[in-house]
N, CA, C and O atoms as a GROMACS GRO file, in nm:
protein
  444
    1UNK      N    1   8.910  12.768  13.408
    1UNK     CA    2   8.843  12.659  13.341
    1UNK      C    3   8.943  12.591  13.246
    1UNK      O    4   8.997  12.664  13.163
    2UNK      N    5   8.980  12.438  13.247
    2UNK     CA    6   9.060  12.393  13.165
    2UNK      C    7   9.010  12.415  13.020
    2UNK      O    8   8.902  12.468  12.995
    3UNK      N    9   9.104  12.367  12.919
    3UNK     CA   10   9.035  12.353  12.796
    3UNK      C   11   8.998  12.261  12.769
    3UNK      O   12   9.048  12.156  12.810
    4UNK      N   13   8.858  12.270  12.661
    4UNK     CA   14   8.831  12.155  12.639
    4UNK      C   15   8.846  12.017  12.568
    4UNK      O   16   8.926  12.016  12.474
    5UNK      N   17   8.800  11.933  12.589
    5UNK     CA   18   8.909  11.793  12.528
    5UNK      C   19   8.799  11.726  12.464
    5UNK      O   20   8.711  11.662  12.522
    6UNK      N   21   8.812  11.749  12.307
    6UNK     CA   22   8.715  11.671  12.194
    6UNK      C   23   8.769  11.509  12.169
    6UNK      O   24   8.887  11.475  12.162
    7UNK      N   25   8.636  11.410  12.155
    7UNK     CA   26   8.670  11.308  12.080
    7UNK      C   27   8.615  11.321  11.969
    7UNK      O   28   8.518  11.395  11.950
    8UNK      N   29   8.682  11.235  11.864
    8UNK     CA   30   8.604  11.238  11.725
    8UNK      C   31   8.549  11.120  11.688
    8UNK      O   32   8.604  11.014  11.718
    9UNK      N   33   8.475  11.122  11.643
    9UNK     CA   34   8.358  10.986  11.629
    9UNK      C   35   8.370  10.996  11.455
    9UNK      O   36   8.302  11.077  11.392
   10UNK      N   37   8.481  10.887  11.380
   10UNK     CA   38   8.453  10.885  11.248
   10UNK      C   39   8.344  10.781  11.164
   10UNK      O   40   8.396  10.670  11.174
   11UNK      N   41   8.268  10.774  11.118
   11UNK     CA   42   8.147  10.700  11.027
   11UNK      C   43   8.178  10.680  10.894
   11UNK      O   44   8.280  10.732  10.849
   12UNK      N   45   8.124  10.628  10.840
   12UNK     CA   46   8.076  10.621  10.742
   12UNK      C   47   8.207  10.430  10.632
   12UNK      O   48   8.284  10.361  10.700
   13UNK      N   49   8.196  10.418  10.559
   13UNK     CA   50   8.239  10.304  10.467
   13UNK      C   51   8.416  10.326  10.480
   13UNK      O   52   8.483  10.420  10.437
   14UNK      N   53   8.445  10.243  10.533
   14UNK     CA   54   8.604  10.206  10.526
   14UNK      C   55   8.619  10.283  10.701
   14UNK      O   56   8.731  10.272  10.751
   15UNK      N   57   8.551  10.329  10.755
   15UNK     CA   58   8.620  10.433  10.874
   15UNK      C   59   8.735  10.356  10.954
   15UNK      O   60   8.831  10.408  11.010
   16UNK      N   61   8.681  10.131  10.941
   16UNK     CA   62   8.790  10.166  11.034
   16UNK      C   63   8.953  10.121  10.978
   16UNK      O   64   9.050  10.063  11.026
   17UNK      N   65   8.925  10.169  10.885
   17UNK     CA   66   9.087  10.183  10.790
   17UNK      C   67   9.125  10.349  10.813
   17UNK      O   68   9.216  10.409  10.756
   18UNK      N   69   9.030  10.405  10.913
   18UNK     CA   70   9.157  10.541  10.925
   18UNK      C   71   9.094  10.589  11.110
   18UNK      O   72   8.995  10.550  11.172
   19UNK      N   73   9.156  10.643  11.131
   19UNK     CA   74   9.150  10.718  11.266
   19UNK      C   75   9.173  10.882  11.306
   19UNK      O   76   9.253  10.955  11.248
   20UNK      N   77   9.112  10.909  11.380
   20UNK     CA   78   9.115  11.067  11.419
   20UNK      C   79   9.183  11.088  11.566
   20UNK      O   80   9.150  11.029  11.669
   21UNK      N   81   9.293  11.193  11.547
   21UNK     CA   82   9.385  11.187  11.682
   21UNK      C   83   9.275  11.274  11.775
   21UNK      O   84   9.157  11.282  11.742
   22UNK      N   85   9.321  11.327  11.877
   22UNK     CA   86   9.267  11.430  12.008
   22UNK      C   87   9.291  11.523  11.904
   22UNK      O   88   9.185  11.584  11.891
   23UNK      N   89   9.389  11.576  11.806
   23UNK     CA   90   9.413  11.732  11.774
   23UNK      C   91   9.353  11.720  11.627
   23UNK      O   92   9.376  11.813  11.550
   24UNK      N   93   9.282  11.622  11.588
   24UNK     CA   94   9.135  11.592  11.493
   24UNK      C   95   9.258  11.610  11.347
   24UNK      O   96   9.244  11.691  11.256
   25UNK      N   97   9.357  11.524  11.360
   25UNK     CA   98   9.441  11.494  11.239
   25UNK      C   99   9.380  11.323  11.196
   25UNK      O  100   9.367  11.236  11.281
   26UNK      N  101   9.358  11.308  11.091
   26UNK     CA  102   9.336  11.214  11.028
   26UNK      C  103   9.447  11.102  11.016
   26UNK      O  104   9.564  11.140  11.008
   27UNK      N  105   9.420  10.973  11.014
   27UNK     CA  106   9.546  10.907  10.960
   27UNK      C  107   9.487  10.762  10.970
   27UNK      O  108   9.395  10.706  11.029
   28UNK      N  109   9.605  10.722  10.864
   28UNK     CA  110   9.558  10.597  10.793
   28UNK      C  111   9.563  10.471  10.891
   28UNK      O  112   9.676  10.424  10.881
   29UNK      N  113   9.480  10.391  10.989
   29UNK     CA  114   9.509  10.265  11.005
   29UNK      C  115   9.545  10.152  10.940
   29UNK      O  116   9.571  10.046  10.996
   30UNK      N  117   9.547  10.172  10.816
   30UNK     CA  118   9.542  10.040  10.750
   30UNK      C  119   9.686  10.020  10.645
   30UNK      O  120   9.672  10.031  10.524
   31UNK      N  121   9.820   9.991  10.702
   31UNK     CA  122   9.918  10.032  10.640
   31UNK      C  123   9.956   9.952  10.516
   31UNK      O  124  10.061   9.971  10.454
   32UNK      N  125   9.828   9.827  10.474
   32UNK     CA  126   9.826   9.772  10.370
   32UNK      C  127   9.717   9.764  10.248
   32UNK      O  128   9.679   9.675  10.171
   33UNK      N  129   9.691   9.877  10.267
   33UNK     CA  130   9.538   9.943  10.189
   33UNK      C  131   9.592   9.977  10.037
   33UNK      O  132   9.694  10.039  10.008
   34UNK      N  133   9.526   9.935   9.977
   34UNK     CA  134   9.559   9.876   9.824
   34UNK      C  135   9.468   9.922   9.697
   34UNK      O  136   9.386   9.854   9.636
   35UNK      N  137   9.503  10.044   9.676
   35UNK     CA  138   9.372  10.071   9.569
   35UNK      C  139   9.366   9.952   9.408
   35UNK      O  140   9.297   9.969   9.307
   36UNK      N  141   9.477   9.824   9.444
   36UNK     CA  142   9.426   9.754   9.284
   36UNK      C  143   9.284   9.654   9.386
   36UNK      O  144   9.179   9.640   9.324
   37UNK      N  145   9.291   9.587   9.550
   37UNK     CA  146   9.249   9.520   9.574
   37UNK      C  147   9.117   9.567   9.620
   37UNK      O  148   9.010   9.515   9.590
   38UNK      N  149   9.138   9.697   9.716
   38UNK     CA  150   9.058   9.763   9.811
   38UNK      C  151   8.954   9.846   9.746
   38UNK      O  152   8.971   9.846   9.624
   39UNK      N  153   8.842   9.925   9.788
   39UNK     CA  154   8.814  10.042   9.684
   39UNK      C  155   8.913  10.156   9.730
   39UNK      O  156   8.973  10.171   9.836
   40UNK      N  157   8.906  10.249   9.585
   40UNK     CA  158   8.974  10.371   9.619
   40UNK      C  159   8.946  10.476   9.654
   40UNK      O  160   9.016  10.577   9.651
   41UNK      N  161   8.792  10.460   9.707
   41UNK     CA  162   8.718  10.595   9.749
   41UNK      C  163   8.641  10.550   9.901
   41UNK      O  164   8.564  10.458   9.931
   42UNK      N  165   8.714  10.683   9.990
   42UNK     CA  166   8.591  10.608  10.101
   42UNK      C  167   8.513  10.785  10.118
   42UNK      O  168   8.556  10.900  10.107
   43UNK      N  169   8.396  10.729  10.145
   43UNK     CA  170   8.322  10.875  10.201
   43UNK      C  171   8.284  10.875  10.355
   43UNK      O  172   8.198  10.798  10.397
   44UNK      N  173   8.340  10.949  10.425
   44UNK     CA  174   8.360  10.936  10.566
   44UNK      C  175   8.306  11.074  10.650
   44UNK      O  176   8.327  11.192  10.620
   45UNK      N  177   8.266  11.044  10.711
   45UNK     CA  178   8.219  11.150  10.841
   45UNK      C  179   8.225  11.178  10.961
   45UNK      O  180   8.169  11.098  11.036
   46UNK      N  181   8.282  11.280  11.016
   46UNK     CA  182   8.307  11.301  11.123
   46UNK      C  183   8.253  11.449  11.233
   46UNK      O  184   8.219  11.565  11.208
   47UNK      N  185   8.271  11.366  11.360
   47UNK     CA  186   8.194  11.467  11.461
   47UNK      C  187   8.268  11.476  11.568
   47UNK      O  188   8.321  11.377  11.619
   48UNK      N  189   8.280  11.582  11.607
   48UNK     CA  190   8.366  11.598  11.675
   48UNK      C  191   8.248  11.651  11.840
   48UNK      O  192   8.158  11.736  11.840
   49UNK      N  193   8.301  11.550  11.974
   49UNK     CA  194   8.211  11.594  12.075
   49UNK      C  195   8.315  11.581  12.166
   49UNK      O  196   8.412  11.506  12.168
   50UNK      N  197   8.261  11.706  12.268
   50UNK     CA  198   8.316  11.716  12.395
   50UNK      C  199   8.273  11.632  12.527
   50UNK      O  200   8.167  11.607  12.584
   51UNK      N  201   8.423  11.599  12.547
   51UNK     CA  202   8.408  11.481  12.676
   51UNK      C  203   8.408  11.578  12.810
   51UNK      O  204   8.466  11.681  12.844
   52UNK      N  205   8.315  11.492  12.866
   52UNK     CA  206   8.316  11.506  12.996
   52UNK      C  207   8.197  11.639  13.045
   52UNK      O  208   8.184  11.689  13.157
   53UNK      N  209   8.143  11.660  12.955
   53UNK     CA  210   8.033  11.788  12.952
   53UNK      C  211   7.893  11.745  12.972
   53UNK      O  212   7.848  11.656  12.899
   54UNK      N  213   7.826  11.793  13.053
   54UNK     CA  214   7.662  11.813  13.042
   54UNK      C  215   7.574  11.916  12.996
   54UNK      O  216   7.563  12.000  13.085
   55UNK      N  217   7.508  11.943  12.897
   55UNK     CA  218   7.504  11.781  12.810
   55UNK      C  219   7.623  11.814  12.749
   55UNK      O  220   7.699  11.910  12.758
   56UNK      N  221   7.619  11.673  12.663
   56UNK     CA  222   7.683  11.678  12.540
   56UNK      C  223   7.680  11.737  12.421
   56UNK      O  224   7.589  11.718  12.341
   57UNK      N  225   7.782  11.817  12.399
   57UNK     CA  226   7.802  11.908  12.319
   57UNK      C  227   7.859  11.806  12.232
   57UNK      O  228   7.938  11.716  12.264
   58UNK      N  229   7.784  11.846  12.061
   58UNK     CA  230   7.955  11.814  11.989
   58UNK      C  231   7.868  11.916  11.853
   58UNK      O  232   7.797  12.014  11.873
   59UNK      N  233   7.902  11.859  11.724
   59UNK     CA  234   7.937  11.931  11.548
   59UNK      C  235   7.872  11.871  11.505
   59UNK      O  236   7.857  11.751  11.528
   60UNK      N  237   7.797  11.960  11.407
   60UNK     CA  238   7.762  11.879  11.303
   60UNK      C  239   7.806  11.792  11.233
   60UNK      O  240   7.894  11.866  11.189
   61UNK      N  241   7.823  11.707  11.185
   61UNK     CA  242   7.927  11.590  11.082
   61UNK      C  243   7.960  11.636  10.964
   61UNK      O  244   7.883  11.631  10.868
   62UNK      N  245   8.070  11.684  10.959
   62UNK     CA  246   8.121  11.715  10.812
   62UNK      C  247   8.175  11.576  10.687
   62UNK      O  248   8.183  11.474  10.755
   63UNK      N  249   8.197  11.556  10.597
   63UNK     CA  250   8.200  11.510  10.494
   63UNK      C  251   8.330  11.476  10.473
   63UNK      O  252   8.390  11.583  10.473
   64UNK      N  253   8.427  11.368  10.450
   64UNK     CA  254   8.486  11.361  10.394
   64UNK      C  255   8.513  11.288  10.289
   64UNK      O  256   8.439  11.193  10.265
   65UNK      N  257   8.636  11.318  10.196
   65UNK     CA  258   8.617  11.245  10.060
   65UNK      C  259   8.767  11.188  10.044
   65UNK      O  260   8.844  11.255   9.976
   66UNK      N  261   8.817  11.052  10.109
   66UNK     CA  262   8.897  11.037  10.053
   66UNK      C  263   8.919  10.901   9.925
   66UNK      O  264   8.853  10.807   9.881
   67UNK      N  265   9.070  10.971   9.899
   67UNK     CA  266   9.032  10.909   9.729
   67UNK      C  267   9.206  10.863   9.725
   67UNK      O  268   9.300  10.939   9.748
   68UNK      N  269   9.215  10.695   9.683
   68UNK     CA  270   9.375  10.592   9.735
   68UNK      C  271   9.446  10.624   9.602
   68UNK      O  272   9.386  10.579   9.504
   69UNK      N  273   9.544  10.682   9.578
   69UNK     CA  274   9.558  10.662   9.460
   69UNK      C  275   9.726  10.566   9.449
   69UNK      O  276   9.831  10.581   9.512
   70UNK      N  277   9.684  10.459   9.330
   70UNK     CA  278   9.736  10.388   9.286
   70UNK      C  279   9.913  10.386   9.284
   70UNK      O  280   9.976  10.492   9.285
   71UNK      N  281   9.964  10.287   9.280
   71UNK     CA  282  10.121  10.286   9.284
   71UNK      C  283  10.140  10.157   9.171
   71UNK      O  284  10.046  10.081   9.147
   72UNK      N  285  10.252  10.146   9.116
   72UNK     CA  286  10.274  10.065   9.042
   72UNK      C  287  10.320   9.967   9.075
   72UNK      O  288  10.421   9.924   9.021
   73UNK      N  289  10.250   9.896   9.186
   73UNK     CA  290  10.338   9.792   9.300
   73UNK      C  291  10.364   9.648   9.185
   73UNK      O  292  10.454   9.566   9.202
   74UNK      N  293  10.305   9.646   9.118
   74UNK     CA  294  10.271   9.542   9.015
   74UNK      C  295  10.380   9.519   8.900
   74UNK      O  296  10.340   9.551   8.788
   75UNK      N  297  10.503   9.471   8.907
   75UNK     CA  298  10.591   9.472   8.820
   75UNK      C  299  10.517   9.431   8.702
   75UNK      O  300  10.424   9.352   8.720
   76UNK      N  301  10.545   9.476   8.570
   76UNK     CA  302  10.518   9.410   8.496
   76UNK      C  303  10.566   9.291   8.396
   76UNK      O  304  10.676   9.320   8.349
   77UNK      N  305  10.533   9.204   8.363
   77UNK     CA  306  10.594   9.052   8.271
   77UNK      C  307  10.526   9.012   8.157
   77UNK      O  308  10.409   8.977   8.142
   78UNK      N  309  10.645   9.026   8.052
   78UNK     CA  310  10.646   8.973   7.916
   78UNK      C  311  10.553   8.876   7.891
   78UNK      O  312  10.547   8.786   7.974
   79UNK      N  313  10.465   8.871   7.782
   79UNK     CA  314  10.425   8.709   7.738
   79UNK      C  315  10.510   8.593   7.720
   79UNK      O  316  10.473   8.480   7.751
   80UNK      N  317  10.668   8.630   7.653
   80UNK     CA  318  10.729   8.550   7.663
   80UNK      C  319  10.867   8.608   7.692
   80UNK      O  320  10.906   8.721   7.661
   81UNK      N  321  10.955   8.481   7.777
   81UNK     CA  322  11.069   8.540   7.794
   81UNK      C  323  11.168   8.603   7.708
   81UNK      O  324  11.257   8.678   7.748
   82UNK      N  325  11.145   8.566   7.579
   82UNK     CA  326  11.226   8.576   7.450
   82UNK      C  327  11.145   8.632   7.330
   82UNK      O  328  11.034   8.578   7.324
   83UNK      N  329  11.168   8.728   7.229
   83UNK     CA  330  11.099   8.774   7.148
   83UNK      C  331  11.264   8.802   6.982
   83UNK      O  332  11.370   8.865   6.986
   84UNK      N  333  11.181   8.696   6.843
   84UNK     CA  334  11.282   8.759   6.787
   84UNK      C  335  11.187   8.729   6.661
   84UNK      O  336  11.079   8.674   6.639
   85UNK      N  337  11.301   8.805   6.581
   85UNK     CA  338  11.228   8.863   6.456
   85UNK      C  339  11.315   8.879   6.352
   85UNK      O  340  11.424   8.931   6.376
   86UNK      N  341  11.284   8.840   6.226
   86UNK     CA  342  11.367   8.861   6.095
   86UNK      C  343  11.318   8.958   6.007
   86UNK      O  344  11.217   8.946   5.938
   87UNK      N  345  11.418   9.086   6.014
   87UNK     CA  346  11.407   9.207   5.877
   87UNK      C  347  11.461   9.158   5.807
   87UNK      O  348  11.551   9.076   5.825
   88UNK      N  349  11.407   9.208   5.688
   88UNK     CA  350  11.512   9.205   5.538
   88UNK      C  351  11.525   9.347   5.542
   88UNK      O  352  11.454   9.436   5.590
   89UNK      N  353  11.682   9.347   5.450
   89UNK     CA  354  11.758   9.460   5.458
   89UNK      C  355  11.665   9.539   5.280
   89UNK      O  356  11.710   9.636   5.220
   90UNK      N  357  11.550   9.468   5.242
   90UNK     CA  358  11.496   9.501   5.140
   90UNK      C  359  11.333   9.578   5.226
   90UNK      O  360  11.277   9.678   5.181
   91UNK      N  361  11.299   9.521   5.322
   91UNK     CA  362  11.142   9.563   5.364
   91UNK      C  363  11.134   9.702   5.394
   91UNK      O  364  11.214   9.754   5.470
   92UNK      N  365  11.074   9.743   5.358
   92UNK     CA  366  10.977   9.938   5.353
   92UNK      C  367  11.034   9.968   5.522
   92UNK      O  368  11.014   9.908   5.628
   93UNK      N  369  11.100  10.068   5.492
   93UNK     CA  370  11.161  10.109   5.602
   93UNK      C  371  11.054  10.145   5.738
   93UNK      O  372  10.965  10.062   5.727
   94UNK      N  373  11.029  10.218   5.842
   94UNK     CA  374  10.875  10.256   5.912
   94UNK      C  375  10.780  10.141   5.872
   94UNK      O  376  10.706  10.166   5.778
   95UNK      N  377  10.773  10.042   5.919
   95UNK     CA  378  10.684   9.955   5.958
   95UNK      C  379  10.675   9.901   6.112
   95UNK      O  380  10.745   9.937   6.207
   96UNK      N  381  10.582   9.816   6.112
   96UNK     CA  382  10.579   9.710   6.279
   96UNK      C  383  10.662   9.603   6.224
   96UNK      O  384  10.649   9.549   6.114
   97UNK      N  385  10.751   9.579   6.316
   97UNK     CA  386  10.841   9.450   6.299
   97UNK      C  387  10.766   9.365   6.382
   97UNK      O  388  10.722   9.267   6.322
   98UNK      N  389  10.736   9.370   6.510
   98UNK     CA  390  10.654   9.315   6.662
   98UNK      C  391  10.582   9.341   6.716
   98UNK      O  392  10.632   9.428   6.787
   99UNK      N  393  10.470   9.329   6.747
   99UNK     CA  394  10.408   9.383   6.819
   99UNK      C  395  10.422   9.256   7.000
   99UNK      O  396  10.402   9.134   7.002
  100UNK      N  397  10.456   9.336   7.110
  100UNK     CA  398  10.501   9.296   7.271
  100UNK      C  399  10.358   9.307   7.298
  100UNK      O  400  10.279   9.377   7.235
  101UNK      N  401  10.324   9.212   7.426
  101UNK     CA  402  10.228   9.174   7.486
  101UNK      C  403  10.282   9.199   7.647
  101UNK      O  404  10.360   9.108   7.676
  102UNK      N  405  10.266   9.285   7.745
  102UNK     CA  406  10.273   9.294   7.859
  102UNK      C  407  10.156   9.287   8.002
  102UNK      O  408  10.064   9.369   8.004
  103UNK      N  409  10.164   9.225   8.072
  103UNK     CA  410  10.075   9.210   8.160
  103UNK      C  411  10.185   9.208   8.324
  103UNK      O  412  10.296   9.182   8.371
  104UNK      N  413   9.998   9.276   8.362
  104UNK     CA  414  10.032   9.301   8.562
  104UNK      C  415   9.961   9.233   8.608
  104UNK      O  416   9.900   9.170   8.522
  105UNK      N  417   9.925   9.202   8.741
  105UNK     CA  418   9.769   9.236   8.787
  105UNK      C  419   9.669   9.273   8.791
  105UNK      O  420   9.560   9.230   8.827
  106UNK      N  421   9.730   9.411   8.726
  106UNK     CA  422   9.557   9.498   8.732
  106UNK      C  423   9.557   9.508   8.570
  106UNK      O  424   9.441   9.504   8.528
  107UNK      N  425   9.661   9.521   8.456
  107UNK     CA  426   9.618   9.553   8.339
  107UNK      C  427   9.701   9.478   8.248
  107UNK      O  428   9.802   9.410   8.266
  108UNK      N  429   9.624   9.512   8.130
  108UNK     CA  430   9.710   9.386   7.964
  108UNK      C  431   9.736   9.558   7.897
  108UNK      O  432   9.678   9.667   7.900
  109UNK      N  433   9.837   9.512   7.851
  109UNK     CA  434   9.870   9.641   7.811
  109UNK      C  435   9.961   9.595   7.658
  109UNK      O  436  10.061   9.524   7.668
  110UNK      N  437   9.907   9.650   7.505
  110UNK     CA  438   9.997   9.585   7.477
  110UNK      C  439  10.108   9.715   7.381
  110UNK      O  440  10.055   9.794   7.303
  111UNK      N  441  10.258   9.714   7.405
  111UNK     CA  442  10.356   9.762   7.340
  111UNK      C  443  10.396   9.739   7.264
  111UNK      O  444  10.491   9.804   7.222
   0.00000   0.00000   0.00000
C-alpha cells in the first residue's frame, strides 16, 4: 500500500498571505506583508485531508496564531534639518539645552 498523500486546507483571516506545503510546513506567500500597514495577527486554521480516499478522511482543524513582528523599515527624520543653541559658560550645569523632535511613519517620538 503506498503512503498516504495529505492536502492541507488553510482558513481562517489573512490565509491567503500564507500556504501549506505536502510535508504541512507553513510559509509565507506574501513577501511584502507589513506589520506598520497590514494587521499583525492572523488566526488561521488548518486541516489536513487525505487525497484520493473513500471516504474522505482528514483532522480536526487545529488553531493557529500567527503574530508579524515589526522591523524598523521606517528611517527616521528630524523636524528640522539644522538644530542650534546658545549656552552660557555661566548657566546651572545639568539642564535641557534642546529638546529634538523625531518622526517615522508609524511614530513621533520626541528626544
Amino acid at each position: 500500500m503506498p503512503p498516504a498523500i495529505y492536502q492541507y486546507v488553510l482558513t481562517g483571516y489573512g490565509a491567503e498571505k500564507f500556504a501549506v506545503d505536502q510535508r504541512g510546513y507553513l510559509y509565507l506567500n506574501d513577501p511584502d506583508i507589513d506589520a506598520d500597514s497590514d494587521s499583525s495577527t492572523y488566526q488561521l486554521h488548518v486541516q489536513a485531508r487525505e487525497v484520493d480516499t473513500e471516504p474522505i478522511r482528514s483532522s480536526e482543524p487545529i488553531s493557529i496564531t500567527i503574530h508579524i513582528i515589526d522591523v524598523n523599515d521606517n528611517p527616521p527624520t528630524f523636524a528640522s534639518p539644522i538644530f542650534s543653541a546658545n549656552v552660557s559658560a555661566s548657566d546651572p550645569r545639568e539642564r535641557t539645552v534642546m529638546q529634538v523632535s523625531i518622526f517615522s511613519n508609524t511614530k513621533f517620538q520626541k528626544i
